[in-house]
C-alpha positions as CSV (number, residue, x, y, z in Angstrom):
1,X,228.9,8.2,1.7
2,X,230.8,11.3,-0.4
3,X,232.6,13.5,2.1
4,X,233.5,16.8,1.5
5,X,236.2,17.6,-0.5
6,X,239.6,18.6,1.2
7,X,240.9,22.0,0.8
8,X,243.5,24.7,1.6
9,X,242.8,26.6,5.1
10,X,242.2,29.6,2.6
11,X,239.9,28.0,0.5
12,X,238.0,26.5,4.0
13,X,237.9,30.4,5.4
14,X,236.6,31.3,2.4
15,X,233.9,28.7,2.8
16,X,233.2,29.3,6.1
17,X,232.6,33.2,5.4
18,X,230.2,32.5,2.8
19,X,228.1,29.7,5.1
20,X,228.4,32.5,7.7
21,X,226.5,35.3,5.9
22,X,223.9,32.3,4.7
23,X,223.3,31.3,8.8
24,X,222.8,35.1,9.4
25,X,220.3,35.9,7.6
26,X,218.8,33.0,8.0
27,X,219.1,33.9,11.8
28,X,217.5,37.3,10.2
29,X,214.5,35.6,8.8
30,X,213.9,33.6,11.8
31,X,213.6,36.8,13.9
32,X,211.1,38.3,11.5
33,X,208.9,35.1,11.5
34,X,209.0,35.0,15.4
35,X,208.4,38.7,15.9
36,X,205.2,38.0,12.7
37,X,204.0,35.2,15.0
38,X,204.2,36.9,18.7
39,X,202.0,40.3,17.1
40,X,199.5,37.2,15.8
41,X,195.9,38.1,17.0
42,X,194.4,36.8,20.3
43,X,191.2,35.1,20.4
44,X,189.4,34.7,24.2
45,X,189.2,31.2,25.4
46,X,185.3,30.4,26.2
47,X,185.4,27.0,26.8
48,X,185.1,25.9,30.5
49,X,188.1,23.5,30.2
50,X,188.5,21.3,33.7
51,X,192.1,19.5,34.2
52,X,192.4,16.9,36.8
53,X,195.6,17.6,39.0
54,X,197.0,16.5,42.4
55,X,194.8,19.4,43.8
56,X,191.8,18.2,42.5
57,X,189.6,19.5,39.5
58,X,191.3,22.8,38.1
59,X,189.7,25.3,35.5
60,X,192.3,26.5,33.1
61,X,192.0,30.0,35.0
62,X,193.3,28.3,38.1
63,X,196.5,26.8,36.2
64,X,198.1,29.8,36.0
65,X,197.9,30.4,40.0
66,X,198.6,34.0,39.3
67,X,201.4,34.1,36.7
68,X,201.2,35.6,33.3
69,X,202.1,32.9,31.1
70,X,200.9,29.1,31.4
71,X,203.0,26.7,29.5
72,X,201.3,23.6,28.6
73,X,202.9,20.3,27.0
74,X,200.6,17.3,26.1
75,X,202.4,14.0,25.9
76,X,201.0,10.8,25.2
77,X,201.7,6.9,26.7
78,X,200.7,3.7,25.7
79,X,198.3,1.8,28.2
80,X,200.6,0.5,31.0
81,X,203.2,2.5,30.1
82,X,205.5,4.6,32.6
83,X,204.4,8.0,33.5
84,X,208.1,9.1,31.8
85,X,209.5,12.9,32.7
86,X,207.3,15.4,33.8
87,X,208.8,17.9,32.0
88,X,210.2,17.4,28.4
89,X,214.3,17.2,29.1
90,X,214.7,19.3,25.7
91,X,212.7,22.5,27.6
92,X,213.8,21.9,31.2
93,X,216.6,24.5,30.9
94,X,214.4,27.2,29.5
95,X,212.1,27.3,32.3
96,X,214.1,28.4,35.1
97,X,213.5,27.5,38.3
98,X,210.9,24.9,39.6
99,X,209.5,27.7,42.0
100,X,208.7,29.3,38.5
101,X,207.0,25.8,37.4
102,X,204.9,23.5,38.7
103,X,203.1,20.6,37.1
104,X,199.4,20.3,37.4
């Protein structure tokens, strides 16, 4: 594998600055593509969708349990596989408490 090549501390600030204004504005353009997708039109849901959950049969309606916003993630397991984490461990710390969250 070619490494980098070594360099003064100048010449590596130098570098750094110039990787710096690349990350912001790629930063920049990230924002603009989230704020594009969040004004994205809405579209109703009309399908009766049921969800089986340790309460029973839900409607997608009754998921919410009041709240605004209804996170859903889908995994899927091989036959005879463990059940695994109930919430993905990459968007547990996002989610705040579990008094916020609740799996169906």
């Amino acid at each position: 594998m070619k490494t980098p090549p070594m360099v003064s501390p100048e010449a590596w600030e130098a570098a750094r600055l110039e990787m710096l204004v690349k990350e912001k504005a790629f930063t920049r353009a990230r924002d603009r593509l989230a704020t594009e997708r969040r004004r994205m039109p809405w579209m109703p849901v009309e399908k009766a969708y049921q969800f089986e959950g340790p309460k029973g049969k839900a409607s997608l309606l009754d998921l919410f349990e009041g709240r605004r916003q209804l996170i859903v993630y889908r995994a899927f397991f091989e036959p005879g596989s463990p059940a695994g984490p109930t919430t993905p461990a990459a968007a547990a710390p996002s989610m705040g408490t579990s008094s916020r969250t609740s799996p169906i």
